[in-house]
Structure formats: structure tokens, C-alpha cells
VOGU-3710 file (C-alpha; in Angstrom, 3 decimals, decimal comma):
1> xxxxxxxxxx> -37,424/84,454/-2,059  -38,957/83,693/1,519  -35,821/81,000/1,906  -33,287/83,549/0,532  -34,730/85,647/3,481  -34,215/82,702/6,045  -30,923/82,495/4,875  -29,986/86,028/5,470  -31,376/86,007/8,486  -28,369/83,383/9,763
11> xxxxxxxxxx> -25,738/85,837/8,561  -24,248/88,908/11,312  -24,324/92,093/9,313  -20,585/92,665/9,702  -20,141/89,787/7,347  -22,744/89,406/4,829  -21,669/92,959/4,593  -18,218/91,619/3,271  -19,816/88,592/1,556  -21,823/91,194/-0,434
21> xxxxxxxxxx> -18,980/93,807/-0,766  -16,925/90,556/-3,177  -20,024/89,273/-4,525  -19,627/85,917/-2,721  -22,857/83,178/-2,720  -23,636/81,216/0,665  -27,237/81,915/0,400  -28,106/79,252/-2,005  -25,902/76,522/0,166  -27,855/77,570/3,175
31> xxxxxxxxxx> -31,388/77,654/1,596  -30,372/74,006/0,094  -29,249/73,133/3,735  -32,631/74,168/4,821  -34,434/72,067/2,429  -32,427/68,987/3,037  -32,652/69,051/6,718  -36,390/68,936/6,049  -35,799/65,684/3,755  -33,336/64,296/5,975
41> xxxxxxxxxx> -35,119/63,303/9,374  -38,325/62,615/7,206  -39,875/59,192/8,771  -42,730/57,172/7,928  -43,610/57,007/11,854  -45,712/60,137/12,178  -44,835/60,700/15,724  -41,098/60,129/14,872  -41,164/62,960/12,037  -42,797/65,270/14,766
51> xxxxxxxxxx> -40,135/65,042/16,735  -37,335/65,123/14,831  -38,991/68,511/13,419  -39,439/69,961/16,275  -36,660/72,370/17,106  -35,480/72,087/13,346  -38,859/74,418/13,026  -38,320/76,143/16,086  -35,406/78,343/14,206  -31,911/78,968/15,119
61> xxxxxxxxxx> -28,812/80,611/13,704  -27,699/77,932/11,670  -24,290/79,178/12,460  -21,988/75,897/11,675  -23,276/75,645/8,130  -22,771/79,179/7,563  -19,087/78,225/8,115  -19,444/75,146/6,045  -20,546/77,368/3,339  -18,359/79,811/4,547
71> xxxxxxxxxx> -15,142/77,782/4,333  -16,290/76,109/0,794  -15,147/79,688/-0,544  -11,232/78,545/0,393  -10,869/75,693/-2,531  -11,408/75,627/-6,182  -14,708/73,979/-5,744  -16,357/76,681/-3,970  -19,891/76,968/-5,110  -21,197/80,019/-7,844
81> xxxxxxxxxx> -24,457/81,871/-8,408  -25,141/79,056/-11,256  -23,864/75,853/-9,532  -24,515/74,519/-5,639  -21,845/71,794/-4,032  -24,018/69,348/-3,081  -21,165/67,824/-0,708  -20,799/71,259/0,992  -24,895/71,319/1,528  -24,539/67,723/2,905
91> xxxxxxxxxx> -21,537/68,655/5,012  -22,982/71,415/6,457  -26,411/69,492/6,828  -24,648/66,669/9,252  -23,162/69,336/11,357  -26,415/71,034/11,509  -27,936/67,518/13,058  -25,853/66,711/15,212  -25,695/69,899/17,287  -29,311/69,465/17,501
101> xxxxxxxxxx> -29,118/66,179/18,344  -26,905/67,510/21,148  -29,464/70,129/22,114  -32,140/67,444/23,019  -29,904/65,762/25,074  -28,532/68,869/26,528  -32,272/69,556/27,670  -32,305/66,570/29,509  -29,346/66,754/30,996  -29,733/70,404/32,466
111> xxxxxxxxxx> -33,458/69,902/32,877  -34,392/72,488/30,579  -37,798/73,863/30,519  -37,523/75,578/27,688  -35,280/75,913/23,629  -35,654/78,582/21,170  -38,575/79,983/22,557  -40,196/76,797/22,956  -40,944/73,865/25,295  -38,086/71,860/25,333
121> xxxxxxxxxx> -38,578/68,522/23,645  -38,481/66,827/27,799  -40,678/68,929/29,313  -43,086/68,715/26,457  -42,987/64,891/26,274  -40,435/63,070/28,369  -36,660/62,604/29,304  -36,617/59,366/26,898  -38,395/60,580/24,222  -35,911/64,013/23,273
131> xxxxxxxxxx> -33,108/60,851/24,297  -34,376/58,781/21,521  -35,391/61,734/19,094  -31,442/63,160/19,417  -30,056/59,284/19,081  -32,499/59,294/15,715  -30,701/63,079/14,614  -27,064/60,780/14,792  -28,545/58,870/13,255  -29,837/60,510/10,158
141> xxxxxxxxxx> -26,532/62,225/9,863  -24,140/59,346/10,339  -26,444/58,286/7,170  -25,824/61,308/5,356  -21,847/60,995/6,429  -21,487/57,803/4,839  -22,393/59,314/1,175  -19,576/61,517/1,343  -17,036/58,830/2,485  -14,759/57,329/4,883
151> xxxxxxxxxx> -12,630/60,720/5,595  -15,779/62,679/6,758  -17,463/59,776/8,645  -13,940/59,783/10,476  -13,608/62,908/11,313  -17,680/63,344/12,720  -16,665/60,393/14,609  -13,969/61,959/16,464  -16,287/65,056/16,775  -18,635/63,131/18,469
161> xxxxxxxxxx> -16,243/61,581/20,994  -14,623/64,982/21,833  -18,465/66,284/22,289  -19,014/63,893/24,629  -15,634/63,702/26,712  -16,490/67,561/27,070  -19,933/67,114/28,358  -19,196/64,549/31,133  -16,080/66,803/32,050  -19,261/69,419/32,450
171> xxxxxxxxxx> -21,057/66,852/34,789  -17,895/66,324/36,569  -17,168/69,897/37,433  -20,396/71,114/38,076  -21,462/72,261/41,655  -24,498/69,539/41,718  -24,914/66,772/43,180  -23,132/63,969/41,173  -23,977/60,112/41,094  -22,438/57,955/42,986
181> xxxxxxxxxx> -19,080/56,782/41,777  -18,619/59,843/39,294  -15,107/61,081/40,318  -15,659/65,128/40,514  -13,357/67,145/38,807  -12,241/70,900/40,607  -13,901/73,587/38,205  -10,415/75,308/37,300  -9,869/77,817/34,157  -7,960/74,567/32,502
191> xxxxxxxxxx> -10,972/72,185/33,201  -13,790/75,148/31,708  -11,505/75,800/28,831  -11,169/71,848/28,267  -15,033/71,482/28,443  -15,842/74,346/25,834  -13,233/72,842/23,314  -15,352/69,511/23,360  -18,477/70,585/23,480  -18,294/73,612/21,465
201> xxxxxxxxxx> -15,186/74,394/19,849  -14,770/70,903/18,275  -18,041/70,829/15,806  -17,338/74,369/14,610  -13,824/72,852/14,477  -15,424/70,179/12,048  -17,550/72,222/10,188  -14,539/74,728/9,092  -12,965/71,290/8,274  -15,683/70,278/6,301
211> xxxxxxxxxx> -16,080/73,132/4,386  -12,159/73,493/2,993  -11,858/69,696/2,288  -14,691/69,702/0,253  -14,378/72,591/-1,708  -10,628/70,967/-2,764  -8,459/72,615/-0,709  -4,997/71,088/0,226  -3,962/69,294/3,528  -2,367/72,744/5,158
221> xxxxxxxxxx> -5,169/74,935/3,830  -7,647/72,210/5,304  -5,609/72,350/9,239  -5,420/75,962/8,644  -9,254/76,240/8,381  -10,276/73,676/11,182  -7,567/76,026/13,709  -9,541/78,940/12,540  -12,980/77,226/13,181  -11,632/75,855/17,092
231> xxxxxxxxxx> -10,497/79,249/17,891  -13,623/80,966/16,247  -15,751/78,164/18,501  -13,796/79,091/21,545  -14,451/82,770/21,362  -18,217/82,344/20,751  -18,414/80,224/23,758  -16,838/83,003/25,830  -18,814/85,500/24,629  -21,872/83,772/25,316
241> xxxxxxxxxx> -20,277/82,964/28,717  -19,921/86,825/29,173  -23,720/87,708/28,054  -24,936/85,298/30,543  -23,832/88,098/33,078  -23,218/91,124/31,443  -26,360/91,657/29,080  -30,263/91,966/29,883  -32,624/90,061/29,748  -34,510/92,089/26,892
251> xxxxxxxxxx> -30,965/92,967/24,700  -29,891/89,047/24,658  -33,224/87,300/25,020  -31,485/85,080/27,498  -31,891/84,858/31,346  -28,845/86,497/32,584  -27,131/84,186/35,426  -28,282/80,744/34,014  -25,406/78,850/34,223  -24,899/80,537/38,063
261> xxxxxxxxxx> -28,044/78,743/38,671  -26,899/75,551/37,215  -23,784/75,688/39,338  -21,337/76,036/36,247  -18,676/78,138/36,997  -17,516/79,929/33,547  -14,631/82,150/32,876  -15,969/85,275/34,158  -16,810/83,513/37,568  -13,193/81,698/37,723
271> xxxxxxxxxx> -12,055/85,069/37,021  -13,886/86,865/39,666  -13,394/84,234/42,003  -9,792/84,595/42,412  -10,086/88,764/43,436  -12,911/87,842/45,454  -11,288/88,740/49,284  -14,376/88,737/51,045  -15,241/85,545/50,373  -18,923/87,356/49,288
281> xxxxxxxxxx> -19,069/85,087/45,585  -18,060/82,102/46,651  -20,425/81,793/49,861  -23,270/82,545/47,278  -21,951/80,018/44,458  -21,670/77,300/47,369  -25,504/77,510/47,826  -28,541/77,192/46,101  -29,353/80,417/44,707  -32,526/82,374/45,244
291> xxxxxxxxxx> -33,709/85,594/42,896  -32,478/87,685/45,395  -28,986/85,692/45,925  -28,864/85,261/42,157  -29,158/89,310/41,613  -26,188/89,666/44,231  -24,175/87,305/42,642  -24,405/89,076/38,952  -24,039/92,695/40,969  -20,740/91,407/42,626
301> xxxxxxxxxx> -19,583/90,009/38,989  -20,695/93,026/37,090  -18,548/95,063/39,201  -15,428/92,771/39,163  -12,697/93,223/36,911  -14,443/89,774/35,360  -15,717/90,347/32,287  -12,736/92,585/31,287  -10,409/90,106/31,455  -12,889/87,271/30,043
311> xxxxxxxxxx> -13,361/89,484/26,987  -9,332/90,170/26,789  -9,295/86,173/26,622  -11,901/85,672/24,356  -10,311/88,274/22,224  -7,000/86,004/21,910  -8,552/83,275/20,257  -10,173/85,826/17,797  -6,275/86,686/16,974  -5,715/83,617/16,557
321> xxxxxxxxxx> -8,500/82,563/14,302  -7,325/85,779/12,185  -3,655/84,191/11,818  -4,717/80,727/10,836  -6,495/82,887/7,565  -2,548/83,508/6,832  -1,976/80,961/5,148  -4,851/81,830/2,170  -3,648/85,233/1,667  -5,771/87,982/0,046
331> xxxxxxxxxx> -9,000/85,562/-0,658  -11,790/87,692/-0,743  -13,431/85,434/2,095  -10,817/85,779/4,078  -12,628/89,271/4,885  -16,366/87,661/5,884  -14,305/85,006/8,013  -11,948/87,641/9,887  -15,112/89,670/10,112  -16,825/86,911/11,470
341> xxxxxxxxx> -14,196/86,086/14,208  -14,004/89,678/14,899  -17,441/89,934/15,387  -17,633/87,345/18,881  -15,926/89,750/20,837  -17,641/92,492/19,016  -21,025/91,378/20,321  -19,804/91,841/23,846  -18,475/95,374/23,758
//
């Protein structure tokens, strides 16, 4: 029962209400997901399994395999009460590592102090140990990818490439100081909206991928479900994008203005930049912010018409996740997936 509860725990209300309402099982795929993410980074080098356990035990939402088990509803081979699909479980175990393998190199990359509550794996031991512990995580699951076949070893392939064209687009747009001989990019709403698809949008992408190809759904049904699952990852992104400055501290459990600190400019910021006539924003986004800086900069946001329009744009993808579901008519989880689309912008207000 205590992994039953975990499980739960990785589900927004608004949809394991609907999950609940049709009698739909993820709970089992997501407890077995659990379990095999404990097998699958198991090594016989203490200090290795340490590591790679690290922020698997630190928690987290476990969002993309709720989608993969999410998704596995759409085809004939969707899991029941009495019987798990072991592919889905795998499926949504690889996604599972390898956006934690992206989240120890994301530490080093932004220098982060601290994940999930916890010192980050770089700050706790060094910038080349959470390197080599996230290479071992691709690892594990490239392992994992090549028991379920060519097809899904493809397709996390090309995941992985978009991830990482979106993260140097990141380092190329990013107020810091770049190396030398890294051409910078101008932070414009088409080069933000091109980072989030790689680095966010295309693993939940996969994942929605994953789960209607290997629950036996057919070719359109399987496109249908990876445009709902980019959409779906775009909105999230926003949304978190829009909590950075909108929410508290205490509401979100986030610092509010991080990525102003790191010099990324997201939606809301592009947004407020271009009504910003006194020139106010942008003279405090050219320099390194202070607490005091910082606290003007959210103020001046706050106020804008920002985070208005951010959540109007966030809310078109969630339309558009909702019309890719079209195409599977009145499936009961069509519900808990339109209720989870809905619920990105919800989340904001």
C-alpha cells in the first residue's frame, strides 16, 4: 500500500479524479516504474549506485511516466487491474532516466546549489561527478531501450538530440557571459519557444509516443498522441515560466525570479519587454541583479500586462493538446488527459 500511496501522490487531483470516475489503473504501472528504476541503475560500484540514487530518492512528480501510463489507456493493450504491460513500465522507466540524467547536467550547467530539496549532485560532490553519474542514467536507459527494439531506441535517440539542440540554444541566448567562439543567439519569443520544445516539450513528446505505440495503437492514433504530449509539454513549461514570477515563495516552493537571475529571458519577460517605455526592465535585466533589483524587476512584471498574455499563450497549446484527443473519440481517458492539459493553465489562475 505505501507504493500505491507514492503513486497517487504523482497524480493532480483534477485527473485521478477522472481516472477514478472510469475506473482506469495507472497506479500499478507507476508503482512497477518505481520499482524498476530502483533495479535499473543498480551497480556493483558502491559509490556508483549512490549516485545514481540520489535524486531518484530525492522524489519528484514522476510526471512523464504518468503519461506513459497515461497514454497506454489509447490501444488495445492498455494495462488492467489483473495484468501490468511490462513494455509500458519500461517505456515509461527510460523516460523517467533520462530527464534525470538531464537534471544532473542541468545542475552543472546553471550551477545549481540545490534539486528537490536537496544538495544538488555538484555542489555535493563535483561538476564531473553529477557529469558522469547523468552519462551513467543514458546509459542505463539506452540499455533498457534496446529490449523494446529498434523503433523506441530511434525515437529516444532523436529525443536526445532535440534535448540537446534546445539546451545549447539556452546557452546561446542567455544574458551570461558565453565562451569564446559560441555564436550568441538574440533571446526572441521564436528562439524561447524553440528552446522549450527541445528541452521540454520533446521528452513529454516521447513519452505520449511511447505510451500509444505500445499499448497497440495505430500510426495516426500514435502522431495524434505525441502532438498532444508536445503541446501538453509546451504549456507546462509556460506555466512554470509564469510561477517563476507570479507565485510565492511559500505557495510554489520555488524562488520566484530564478531564471531573472540566471539571465533567461522567458515569455513573460519577452512579453513585458516589448510595453516596457521607460526602458525601467531592460536596464535591470542588462545587469547583475541584486535582492533589491531582483524585487523591482518581479514588481515591474507583476504589474505588466505579462503574465496575462503568457497565460493566454500557454492556454493555446492546451487547445491544442485537447484537439489532437479528436481523433480517439469518447475514450474514457480522453477525460484524465484533457483534464490533465487543462490543468497547466489551471495551476496558474
Amino acid at each position: 500500500m505505501a507504493g500505491r500511496a507514492v503513486a497517487r501522490l504523482a497524480i493532480p487531483e483534477p485527473v485521478l479524479e477522472g481516472l477514478e470516475a472510469h475506473g482506469l489503473p495507472v497506479s500499478g504501472t507507476l508503482d512497477a516504474v518505481e520499482a524498476k528504476l530502483s533495479t535499473q541503475v543498480t551497480s556493483s560500484h558502491a559509490f556508483v549506485d549512490e549516485l545514481a540514487r540520489y535524486l531518484i530518492d530525492a522524489g519528484g512528480k514522476r510526471f512523464r511516466p504518468l503519461l506513459v501510463a497515461l497514454t497506454g489507456h489509447l490501444g488495445p493493450d492498455a494495462p488492467t487491474v489483473e495484468r501490468t504491460n511490462e513494455a509500458l513500465v519500461d517505456a515509461a522507466t527510460i523516460v523517467e532516466l533520462v530527464h534525470l540524467a538531464t537534471l544532473y547536467h542541468d545542475d552543472v550547467i546553471d550551477e545549481a546549489a540545490a534539486r528537490r530539496g536537496t544538495p544538488s549532485a555538484n555542489s555535493r560532490w563535483d561538476n564531473t561527478v553529477a557529469i558522469l553519474t547523468g552519462d551513467y542514467l543514458f546509459a542505463r536507459a539506452s540499455e533498457l531501450s534496446a529490449d523494446l527494439g529498434v523503433e523506441v531506441t530511434r525515437i529516444m535517440s532523436r529525443t536526445l538530440a532535440r534535448l540537446c539542440e534546445g539546451q545549447i540554444a539556452e546557452v546561446q541566448g542567455s544574458d551570461g557571459a558565453l565562451p569564446p567562439d559560441v555564436p550568441r543567439l538574440e533571446p526572441t519569443l521564436e528562439h524561447y519557444l524553440r528552446v522549450v520544445s527541445g528541452k521540454t516539450a520533446s521528452l513529454i513528446e516521447t513519452s505520449c509516443r511511447y505510451g500509444a505505440l505500445l499499448s497497440g495503437v495505430e500510426a495516426e492514433g500514435v502522431e495524434a498522441a505525441a502532438t498532444y504530449g508536445w503541446n501538453v509539454g509546451m504549456a507546462f513549461q509556460l506555466s512554470d515560466d509564469i510561477l517563476d514570477i507570479a507565485s510565492d515563495h511559500e505557495d510554489s516552493g520555488k524562488t520566484p525570479g530564478t531564471d531573472l537571475r540566471e539571465g533567461v529571458r522567458t515569455l513573460p519577460v519577452l512579453y513585458a519587454l516589448t510595453s516596457d517605455r521607460s526602458g525601467e526592465l531592460q536596464r535591470l535585466l542588462d545587469g547583475d541583479l541584486d535582492d533589491t533589483e531582483l524585487a523591482r524587476a518581479l514588481e515591474l512584471l507583476r504589474g505588466s500586462d505579462a503574465l496575462e498574455r503568457a497565460r493566454e499563450h500557454a492556454g493555446s497549446y492546451v487547445a491544442a493538446a485537447v484537439t489532437a484527443l479528436e481523433v480517439f473519440g469518447d475514450a474514457p481517458v480522453v477525460t484524465a488527459l484533457t483534464r490533465l492539459a487543462e490543468y497547466a493553465v489551471d495551476r496558474v489562475g
